[in-house]
MARDRENMAR-821721 format. One record per atom (N, C-alpha, C): residue in one letter; x, y, z. Coordinates in steps of 0.1 Angstrom, whole numbers, padded with zeros to 4 digits, always signed. Each point is the difference from the previous one (the first is absolute). Layout:
BEGIN
aXYZ ...
This chain:
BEGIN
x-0484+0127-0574 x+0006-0011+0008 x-0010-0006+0010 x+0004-0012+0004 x-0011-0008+0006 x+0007-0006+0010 x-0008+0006+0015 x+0008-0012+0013 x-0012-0009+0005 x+0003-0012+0008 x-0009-0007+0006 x+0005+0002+0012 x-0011-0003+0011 x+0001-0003+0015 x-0001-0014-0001 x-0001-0007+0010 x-0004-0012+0005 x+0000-0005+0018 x-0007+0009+0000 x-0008-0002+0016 x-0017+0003+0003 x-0004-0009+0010 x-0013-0001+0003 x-0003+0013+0008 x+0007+0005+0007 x-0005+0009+0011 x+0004+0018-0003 x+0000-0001-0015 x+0002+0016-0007 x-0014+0002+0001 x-0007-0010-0003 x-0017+0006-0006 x-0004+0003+0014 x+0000-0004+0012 x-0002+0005+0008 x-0003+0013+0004 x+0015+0009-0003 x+0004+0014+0004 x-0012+0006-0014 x+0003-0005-0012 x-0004+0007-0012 x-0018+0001+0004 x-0006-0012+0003 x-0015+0001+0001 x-0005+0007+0017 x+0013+0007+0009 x-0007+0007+0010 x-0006-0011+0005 x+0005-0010+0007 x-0004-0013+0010 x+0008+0002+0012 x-0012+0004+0009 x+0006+0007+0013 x+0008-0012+0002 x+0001-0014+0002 x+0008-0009+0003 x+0017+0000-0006 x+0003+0008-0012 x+0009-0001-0005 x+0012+0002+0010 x+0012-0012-0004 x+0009+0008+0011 x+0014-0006-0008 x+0011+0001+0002 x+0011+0002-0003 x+0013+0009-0009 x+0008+0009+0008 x+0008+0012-0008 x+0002-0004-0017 x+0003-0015+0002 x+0003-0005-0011 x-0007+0007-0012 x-0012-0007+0000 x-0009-0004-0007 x-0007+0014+0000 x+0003+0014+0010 x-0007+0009-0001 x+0009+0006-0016 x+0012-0003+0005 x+0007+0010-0006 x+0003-0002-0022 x-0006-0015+0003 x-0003-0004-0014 x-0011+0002-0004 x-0009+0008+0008 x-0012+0005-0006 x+0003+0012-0002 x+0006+0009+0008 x+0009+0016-0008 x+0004+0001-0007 x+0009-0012-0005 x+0011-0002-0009 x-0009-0001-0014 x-0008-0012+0003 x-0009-0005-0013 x-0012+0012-0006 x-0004+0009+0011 x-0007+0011-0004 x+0007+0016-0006 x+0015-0003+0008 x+0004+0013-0007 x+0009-0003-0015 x+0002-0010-0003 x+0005-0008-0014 x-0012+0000-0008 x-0013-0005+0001 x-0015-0002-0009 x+0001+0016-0004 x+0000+0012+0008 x-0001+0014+0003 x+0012+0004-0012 x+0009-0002+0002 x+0007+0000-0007 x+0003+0001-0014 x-0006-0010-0003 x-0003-0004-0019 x+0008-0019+0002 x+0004-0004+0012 x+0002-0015-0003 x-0014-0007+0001 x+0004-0012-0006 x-0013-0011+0003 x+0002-0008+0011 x-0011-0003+0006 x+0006-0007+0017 x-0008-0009-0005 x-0001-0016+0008 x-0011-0006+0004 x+0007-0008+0009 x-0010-0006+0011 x+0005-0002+0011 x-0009-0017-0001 x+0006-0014+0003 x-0005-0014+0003 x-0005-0001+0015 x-0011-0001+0001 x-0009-0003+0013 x-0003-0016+0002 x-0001-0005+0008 x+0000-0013+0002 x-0013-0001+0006 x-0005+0011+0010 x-0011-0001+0015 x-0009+0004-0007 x+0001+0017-0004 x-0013+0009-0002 x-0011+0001-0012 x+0008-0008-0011 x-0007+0002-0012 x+0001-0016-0008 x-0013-0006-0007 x+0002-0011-0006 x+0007-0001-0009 x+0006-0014-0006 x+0002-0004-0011 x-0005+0010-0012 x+0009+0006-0005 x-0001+0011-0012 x-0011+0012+0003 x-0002+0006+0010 x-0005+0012+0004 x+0008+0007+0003 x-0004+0012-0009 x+0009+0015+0003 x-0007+0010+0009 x+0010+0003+0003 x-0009+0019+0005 x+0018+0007+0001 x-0007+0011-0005 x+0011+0015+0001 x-0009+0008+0008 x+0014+0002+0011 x-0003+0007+0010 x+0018+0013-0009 x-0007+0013+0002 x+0008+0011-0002 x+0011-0003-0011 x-0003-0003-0011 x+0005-0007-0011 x+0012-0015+0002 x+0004-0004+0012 x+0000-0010+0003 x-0009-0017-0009 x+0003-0006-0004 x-0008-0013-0004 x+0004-0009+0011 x-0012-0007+0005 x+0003-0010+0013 x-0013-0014-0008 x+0014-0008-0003 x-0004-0013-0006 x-0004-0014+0009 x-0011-0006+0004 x+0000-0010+0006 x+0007-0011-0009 x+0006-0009+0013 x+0009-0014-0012 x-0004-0006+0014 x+0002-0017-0002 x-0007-0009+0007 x+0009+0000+0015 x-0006-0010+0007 x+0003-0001+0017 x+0007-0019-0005 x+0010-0003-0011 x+0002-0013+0000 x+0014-0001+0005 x+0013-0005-0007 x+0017+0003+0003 x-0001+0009-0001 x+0009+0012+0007 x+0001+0012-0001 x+0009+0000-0016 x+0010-0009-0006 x+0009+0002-0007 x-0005+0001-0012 x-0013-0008+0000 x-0006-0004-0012 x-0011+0011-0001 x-0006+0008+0011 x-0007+0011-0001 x+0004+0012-0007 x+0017-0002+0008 x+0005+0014-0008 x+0006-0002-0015 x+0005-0014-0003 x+0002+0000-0016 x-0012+0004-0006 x-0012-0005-0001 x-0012+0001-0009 x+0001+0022+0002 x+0000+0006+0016 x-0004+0015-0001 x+0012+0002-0010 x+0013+0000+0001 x+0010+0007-0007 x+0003-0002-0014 x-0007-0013-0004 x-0002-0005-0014 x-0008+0006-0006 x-0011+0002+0007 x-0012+0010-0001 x+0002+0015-0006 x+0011+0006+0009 x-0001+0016+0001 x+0014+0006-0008 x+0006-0015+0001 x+0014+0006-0010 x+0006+0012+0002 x-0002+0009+0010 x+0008+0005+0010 x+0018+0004-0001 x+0002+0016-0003 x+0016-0001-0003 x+0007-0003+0010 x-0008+0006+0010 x+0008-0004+0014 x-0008-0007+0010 x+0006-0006+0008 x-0013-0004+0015 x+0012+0007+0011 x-0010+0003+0010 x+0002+0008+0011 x-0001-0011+0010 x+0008-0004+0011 x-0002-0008+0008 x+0007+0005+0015 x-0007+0003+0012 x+0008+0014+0010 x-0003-0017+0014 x+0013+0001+0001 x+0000-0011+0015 x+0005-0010-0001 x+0010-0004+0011 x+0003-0015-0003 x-0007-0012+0004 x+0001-0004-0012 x-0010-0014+0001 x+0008-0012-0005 x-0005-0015+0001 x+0009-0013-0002 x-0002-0001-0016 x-0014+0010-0004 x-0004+0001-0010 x+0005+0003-0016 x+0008+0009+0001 x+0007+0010-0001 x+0009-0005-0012 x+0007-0008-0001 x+0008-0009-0007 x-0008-0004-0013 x-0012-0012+0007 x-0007-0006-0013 x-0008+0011-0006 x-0005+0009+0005 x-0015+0012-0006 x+0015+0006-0012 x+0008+0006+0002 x+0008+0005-0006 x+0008-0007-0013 x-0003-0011+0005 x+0008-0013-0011 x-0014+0002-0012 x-0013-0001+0005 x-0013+0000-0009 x+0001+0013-0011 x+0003+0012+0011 x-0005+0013-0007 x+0018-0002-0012 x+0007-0004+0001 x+0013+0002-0006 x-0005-0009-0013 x-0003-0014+0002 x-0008-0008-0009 x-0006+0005-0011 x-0006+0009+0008 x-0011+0007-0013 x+0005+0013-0006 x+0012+0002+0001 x+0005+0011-0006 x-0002+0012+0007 x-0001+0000+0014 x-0007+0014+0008 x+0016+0002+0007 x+0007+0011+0010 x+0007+0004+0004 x-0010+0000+0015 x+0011+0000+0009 x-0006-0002+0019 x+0008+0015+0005 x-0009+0002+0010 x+0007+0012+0009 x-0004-0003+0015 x+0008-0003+0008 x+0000-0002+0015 x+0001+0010+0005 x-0005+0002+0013 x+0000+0012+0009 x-0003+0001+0014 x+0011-0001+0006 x+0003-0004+0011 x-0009+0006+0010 x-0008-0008+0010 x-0010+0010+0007 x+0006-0001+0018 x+0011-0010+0002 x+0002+0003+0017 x+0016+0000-0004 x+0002+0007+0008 x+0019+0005+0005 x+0003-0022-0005 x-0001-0007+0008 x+0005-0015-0003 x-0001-0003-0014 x-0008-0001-0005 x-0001-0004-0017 x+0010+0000-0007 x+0011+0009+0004 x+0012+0002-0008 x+0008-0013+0008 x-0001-0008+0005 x+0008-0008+0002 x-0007-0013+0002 x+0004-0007-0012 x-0009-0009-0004 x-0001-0014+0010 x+0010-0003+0007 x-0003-0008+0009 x-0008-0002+0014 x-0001+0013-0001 x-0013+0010+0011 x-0011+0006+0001 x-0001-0001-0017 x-0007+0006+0000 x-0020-0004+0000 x-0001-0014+0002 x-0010-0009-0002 x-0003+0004+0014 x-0016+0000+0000 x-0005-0007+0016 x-0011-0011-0003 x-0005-0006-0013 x-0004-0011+0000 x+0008-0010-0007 x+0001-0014+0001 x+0007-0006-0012 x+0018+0004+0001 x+0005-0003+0016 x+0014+0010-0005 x+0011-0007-0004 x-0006-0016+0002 x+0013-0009-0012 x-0001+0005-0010 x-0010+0007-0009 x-0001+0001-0016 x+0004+0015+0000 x+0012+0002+0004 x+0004+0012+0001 x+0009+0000-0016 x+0008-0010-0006 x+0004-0005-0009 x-0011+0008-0015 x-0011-0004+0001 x-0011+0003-0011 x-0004+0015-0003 x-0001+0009+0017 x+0006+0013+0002 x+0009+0007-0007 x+0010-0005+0002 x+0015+0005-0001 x+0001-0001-0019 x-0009-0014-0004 x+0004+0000-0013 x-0008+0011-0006 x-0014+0003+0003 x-0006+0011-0010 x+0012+0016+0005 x+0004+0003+0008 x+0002+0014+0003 x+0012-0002-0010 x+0005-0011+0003 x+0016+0000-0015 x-0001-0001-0013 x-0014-0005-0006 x-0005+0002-0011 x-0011+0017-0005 x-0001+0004+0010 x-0011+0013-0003 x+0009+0007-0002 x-0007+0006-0013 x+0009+0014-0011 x-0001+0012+0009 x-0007-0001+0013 x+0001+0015+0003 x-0004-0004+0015 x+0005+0007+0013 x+0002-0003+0013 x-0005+0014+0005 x-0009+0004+0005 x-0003+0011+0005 x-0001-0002+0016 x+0008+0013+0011 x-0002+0000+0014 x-0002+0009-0002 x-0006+0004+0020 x-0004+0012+0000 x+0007+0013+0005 x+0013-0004+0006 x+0007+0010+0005 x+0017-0001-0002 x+0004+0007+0004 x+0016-0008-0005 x+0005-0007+0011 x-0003+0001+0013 x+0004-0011+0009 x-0005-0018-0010 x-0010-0002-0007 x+0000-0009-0004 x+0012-0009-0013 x+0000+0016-0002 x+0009+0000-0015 x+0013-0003+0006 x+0005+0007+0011 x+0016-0006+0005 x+0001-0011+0004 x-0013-0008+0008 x-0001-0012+0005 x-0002-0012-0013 x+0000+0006-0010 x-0004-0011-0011 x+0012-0006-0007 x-0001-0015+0000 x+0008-0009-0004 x+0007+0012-0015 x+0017+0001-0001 x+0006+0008-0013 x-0002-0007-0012 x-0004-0014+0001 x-0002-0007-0013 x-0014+0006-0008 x-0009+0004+0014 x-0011+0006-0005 x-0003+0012-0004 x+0010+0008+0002 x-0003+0015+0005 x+0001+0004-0017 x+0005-0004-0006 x+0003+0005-0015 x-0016+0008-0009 x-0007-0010+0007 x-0015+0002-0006 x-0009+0009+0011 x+0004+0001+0015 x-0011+0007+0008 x+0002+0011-0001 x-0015+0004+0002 x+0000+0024-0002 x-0011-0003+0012 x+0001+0010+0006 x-0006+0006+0011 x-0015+0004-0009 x-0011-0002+0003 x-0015+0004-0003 x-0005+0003+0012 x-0006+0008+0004 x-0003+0000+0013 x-0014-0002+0001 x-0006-0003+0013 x-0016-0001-0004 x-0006+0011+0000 x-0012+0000-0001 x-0012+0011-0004 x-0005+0004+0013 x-0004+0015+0001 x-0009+0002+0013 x-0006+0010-0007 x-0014+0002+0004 x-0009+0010-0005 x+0001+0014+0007 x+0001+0007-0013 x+0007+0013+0003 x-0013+0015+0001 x-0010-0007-0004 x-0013+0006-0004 x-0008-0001+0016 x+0007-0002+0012 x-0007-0002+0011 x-0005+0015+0010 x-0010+0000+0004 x-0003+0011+0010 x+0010+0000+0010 x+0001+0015+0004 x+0004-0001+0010 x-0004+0013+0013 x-0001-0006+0016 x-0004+0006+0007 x+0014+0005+0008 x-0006+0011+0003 x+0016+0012+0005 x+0003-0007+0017 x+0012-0001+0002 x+0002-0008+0018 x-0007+0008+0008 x+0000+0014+0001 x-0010+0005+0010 x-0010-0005+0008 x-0010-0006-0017 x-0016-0005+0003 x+0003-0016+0003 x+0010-0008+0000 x-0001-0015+0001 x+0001-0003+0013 x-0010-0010+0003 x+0003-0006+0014 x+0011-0002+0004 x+0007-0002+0012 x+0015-0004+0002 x+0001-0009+0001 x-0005-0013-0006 x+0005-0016+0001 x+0011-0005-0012 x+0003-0010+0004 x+0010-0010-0005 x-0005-0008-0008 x+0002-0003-0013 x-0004-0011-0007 x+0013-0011+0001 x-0005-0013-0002 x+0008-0013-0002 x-0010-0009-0009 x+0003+0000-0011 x-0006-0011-0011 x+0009-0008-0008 x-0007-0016+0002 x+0009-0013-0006 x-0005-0011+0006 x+0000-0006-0008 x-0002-0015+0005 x+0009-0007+0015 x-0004-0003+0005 x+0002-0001+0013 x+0013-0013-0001 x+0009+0001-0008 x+0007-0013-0003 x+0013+0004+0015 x+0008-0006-0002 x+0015-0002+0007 x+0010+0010-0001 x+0002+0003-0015 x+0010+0010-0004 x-0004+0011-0002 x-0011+0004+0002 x-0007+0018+0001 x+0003+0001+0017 x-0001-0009+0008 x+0006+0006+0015 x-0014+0003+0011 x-0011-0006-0008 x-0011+0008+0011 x+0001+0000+0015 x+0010-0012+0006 x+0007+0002+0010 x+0004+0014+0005 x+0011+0003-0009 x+0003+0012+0005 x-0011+0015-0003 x-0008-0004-0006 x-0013+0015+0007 x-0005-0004+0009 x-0007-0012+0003 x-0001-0001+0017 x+0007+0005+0008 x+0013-0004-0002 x+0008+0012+0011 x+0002+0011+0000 x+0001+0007-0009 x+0001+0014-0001 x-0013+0004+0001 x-0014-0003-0002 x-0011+0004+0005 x-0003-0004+0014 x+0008-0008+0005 x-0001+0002+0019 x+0010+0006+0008 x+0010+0009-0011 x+0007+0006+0008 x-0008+0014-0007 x-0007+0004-0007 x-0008+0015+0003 x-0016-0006-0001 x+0000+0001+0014 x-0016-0004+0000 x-0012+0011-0003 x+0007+0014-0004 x-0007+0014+0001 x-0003-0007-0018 x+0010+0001-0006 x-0002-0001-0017 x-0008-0017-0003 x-0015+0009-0010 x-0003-0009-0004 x+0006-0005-0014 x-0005-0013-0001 x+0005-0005-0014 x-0015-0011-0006 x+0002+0001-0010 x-0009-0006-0011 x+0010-0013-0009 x-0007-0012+0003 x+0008-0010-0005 x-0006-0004-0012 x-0001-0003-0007 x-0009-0009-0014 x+0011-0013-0004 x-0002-0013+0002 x+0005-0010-0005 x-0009-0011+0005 x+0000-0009-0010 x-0005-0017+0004 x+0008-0010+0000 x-0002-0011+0006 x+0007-0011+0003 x+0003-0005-0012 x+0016-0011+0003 x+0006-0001-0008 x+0003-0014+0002 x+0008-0008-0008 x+0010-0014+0001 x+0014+0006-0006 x-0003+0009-0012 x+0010+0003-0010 x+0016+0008+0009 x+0007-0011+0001 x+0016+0006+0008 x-0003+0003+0009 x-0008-0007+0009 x-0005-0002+0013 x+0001-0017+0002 x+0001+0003+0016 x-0002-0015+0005 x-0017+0001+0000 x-0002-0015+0003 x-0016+0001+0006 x-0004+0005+0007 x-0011+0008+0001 x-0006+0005+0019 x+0009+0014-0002 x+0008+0003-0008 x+0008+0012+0003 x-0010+0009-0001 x-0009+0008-0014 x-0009+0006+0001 x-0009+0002+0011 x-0009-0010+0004 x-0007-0001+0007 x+0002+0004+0017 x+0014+0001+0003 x+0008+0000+0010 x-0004+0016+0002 x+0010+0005-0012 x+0003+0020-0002 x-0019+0004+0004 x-0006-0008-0008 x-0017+0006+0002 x-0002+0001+0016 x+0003-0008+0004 x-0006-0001+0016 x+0010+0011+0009 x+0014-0001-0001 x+0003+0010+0005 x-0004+0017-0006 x+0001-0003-0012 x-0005+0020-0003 x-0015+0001+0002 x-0007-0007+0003 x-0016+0004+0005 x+0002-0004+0017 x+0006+0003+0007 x+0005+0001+0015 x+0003+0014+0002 x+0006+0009-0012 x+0007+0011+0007 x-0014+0011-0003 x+0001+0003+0006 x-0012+0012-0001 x+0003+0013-0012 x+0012+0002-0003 x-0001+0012-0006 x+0010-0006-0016 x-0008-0010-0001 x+0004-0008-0012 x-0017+0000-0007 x-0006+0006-0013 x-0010-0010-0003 x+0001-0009-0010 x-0001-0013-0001 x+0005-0006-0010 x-0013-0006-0010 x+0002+0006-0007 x-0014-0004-0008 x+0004-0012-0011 x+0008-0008+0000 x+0001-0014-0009 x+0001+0004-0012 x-0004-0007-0007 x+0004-0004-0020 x-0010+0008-0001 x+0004+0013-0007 x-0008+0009-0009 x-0001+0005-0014 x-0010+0003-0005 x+0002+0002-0013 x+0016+0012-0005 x-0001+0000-0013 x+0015+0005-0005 x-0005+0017+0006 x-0010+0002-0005 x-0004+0014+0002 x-0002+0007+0014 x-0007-0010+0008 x+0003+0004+0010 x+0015+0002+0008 x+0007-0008-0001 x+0014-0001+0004 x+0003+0015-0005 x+0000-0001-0013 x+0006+0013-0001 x-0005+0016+0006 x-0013-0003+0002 x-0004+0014+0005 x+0006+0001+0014 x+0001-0013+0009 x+0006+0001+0009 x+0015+0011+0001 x+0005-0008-0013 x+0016+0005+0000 x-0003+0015-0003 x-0008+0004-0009 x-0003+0015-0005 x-0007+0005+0012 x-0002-0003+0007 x-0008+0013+0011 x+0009-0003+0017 x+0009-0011-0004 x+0015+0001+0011 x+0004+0012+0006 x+0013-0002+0008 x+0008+0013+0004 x+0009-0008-0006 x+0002-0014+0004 x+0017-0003-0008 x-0002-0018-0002 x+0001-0006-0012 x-0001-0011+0004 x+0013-0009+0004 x+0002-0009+0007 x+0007-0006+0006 x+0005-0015-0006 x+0013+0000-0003 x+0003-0017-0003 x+0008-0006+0006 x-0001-0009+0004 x+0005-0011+0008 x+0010-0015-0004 x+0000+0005-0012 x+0001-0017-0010 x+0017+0001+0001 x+0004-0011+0001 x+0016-0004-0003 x+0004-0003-0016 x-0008-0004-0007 x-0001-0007-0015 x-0015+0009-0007 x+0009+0007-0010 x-0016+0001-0010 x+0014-0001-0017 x-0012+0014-0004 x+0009-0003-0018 x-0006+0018+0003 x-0008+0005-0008 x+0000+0016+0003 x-0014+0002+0004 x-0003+0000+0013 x-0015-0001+0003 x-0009+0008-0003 x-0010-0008-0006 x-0012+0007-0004 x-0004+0014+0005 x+0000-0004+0015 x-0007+0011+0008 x+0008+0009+0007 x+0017+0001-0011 x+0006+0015+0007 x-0009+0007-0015 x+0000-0012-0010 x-0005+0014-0014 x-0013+0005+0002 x-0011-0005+0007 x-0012+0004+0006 x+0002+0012+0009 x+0008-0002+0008 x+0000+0006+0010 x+0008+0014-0001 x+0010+0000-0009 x+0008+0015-0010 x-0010+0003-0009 x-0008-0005-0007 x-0013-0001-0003 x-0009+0013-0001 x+0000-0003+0016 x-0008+0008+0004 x+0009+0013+0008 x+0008-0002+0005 x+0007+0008+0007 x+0002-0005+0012 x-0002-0016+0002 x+0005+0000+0015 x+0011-0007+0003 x+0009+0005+0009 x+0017+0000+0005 x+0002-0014+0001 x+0009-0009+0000 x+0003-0016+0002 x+0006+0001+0012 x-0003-0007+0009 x+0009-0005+0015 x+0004-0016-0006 x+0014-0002+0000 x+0001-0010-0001 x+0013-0007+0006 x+0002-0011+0008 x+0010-0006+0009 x+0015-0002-0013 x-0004-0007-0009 x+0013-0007-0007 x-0002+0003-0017 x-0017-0001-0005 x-0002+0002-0017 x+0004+0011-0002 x+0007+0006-0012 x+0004+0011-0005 x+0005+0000-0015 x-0006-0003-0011 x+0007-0007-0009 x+0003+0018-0008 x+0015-0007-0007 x+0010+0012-0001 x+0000+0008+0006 x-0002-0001+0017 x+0001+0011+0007 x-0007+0013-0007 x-0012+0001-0007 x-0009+0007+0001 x-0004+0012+0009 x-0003-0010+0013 x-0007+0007+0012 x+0012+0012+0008 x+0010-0007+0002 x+0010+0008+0006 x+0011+0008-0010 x-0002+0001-0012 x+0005+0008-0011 x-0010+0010-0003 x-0018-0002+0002 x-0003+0009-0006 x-0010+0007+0015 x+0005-0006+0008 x-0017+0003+0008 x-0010-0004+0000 x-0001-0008-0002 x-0012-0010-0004 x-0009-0009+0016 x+0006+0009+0013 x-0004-0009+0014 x+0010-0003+0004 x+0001-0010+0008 x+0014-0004+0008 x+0003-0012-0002 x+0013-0005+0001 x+0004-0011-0005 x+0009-0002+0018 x-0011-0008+0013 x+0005+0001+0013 x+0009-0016+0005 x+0001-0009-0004 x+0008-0013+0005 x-0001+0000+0011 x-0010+0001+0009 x+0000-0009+0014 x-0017+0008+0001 x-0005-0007+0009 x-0010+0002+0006 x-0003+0011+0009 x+0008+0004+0010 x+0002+0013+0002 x-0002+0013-0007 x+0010-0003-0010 x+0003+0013-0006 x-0017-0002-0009 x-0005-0007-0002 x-0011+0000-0006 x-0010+0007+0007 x+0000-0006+0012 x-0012+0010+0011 x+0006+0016-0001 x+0007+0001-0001 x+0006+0018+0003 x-0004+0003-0015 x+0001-0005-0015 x-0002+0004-0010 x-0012+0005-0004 x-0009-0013+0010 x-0015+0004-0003 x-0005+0010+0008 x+0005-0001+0013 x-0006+0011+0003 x+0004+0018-0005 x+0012-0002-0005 x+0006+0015-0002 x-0009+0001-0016 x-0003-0012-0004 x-0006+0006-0014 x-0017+0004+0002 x-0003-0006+0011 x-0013+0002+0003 x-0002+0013+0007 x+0008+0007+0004 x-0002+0014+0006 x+0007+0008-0009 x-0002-0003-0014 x+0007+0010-0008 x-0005+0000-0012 x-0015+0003+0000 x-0007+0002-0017 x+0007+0010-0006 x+0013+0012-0005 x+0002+0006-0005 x+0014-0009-0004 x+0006-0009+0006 x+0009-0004-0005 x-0005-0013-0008 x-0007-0006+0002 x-0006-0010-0006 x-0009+0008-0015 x-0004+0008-0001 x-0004+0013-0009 x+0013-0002-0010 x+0015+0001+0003 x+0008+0004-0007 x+0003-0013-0007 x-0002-0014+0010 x+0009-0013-0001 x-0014-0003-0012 x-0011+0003-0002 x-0011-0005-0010 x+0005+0003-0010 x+0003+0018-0005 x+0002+0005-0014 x+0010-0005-0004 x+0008-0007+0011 x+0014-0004-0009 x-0004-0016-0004 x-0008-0004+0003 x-0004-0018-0001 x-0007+0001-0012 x-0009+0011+0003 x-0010-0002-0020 x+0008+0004-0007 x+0011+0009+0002 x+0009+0004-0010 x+0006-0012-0003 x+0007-0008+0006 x+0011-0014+0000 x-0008-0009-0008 x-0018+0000+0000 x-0005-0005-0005 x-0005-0001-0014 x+0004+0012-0005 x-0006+0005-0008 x+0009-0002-0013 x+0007+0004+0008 x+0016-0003-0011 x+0001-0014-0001 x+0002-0008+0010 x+0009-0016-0007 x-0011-0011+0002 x-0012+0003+0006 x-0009-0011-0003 x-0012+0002-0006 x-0005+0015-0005 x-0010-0001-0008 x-0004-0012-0013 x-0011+0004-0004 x-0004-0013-0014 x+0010+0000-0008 x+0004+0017-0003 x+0009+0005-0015 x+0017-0004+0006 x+0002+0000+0013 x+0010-0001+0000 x+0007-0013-0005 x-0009-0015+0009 x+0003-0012+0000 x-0001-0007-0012 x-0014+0005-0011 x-0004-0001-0010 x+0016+0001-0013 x+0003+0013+0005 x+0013+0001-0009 x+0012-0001+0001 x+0004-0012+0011 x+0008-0007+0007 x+0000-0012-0004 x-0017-0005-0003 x-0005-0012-0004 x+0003-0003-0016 x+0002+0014-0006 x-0001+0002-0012 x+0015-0002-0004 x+0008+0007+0006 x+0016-0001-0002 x+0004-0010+0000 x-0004-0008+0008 x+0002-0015+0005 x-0001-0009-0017 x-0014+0002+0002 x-0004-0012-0007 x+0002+0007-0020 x+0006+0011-0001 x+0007+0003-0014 x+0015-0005-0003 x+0006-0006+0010 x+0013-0005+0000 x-0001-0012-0001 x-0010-0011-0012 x-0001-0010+0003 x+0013-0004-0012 
């Protein structure tokens, strides 16, 4: 069997370009590497990184350059090309409609896969282009197969839809080191793009109400579901507080070592879909502090950190977790365990597989 991608910023994550950044686009490079791994054939349409008919396989992955002209007319010539049983397409886009109308054209089958909590509701779920919410709405009612990532999505999804959606969850590397809480410094990680709906407002406050706990920030400025000046705003205030260091847009790897050598990392966000960096962060073994994210109640069903709704209760979480390496010891083994089980390669792979045998 044979799936396509079609995004520019997979090759990123796949060629280790410290610049690479989005969950999205990380998580279609997991996906695309543990399916090639697998025995499927992947190839993935680049538009940026590779010319007009140049290949390279990266980890049995095929990443095809196709031209920088219409995007519509870019992607008929790739999927014409690759003939493809399925295409994979993770996000809502205005796009979404016509690319799906192409790949159907050619005899291929589409699979959507919802990457933020909104997506399932198609009149909301756009942040560019959000008259053409209509062109949206048409591909997700034409695609043979609707994958989210948790079942809070799955309840929230339109019932005309739901006939076709299966829960796939994403991928987190389960192959990760890990250092015991004893030996880790006691700081706080917070990584994400510095947008509106991650809240970096609210770690400024809760980092000037414990001015003893340090915290480690990693994010870069933003426009995306932000007003203007919003980014740039959060930067000036979190390089004011002293026991904040905020080191800006960092490569993928670094972020993560941050999260892996944590005491707990911290989220702030009002709006995600299943964040990258709780699976990084269970990963490794470190505990989630989080105000409102919890998708299927995970965190507070298995132990997984604290699930605190106000800012307050957040300062008291961090600190009781921060004077308690043996209990954070216990809250790790149960996170790589949680991990191990429902988001490894083999698990999602053969979710992917279930899915896509029911055609």
């Amino acid at each position: 069997m044979k799936v396509a991608f079609l995004n520019d910023r997979i090759y990123g994550y796949a060629s280790a370009d410290p610049s690479a950044a989005g969950g999205s686009e990380r998580q279609q490079w997991l996906l695309a590497r543990a399916l090639a791994s697998s025995g499927w054939s992947v190839c993935v349409g680049t538009r940026q990184h590779l010319q007009l008919g140049e290949r390279r396989t990266i980890e049995g992955v095929e990443f095809h350059g196709i031209m920088q002209g219409q995007y519509l007319f870019d992607s008929y010539r790739f999927l014409s090309s690759m003939r493809s049983d399925w295409l994979y397409w993770r996000g809502a886009s205005h796009l979404l409609g016509p690319v799906f109308q192409i790949a159907h054209t050619l005899g291929g089958r589409t699979i959507f896969a919802a990457a933020f909590d909104t997506d399932v509701h198609a009149r909301s779920a756009l942040t560019r282009r959000q008259r053409w919410w209509p062109l949206y709405a048409w591909g997700v009612s034409r695609t043979e197969r609707l994958f989210v990532q948790h079942g809070g999505q799955l309840e929230e999804l339109s019932s005309r839809w739901r006939s076709k959606a299966l829960v796939v969850r994403s991928i987190a590397d389960t192959q990760c080191d890990f250092q015991p809480h004893p030996f880790r410094e006691p700081y706080v990680a917070w990584i994400g793009m510095l947008r509106q709906p991650k809240r970096p407002d609210l770690l400024i406050e809760i980092a000037r109400r414990s001015p003893q706990i340090k915290y480690i920030v990693c994010g870069g400025a933003t426009n995306h579901r932000s007003p203007v000046g919003y980014s740039q705003d959060m930067i000036q205030q979190l390089r004011r507080l002293s026991n904040i260091e905020f080191r800006g847009k960092v490569a993928p790897d670094e972020a993560e070592r941050v999260i892996a050598e944590s005491a707990t990392l911290l989220c702030t966000s009002e709006q995600e879909g299943f964040p990258n960096t709780f699976l990084q962060a269970w990963s490794h073994g470190t505990p989630v502090v989080t105000l409102q994210i919890d998708p299927d109640s995970v965190i507070k069903r298995l132990g997984l950190g604290a699930v605190t709704g106000s800012v307050d209760a957040t300062v008291e979480q961090v600190h009781r977790l921060l004077a308690l390496p043996q209990e954070r010891e216990g809250i790790a083994a149960r996170a790589r365990q949680y991990v191990a089980n429902h988001h490894s390669e083999e698990a999602v792979v053969k979710a992917f597989d279930q899915a896509t045998s029911r055609a």
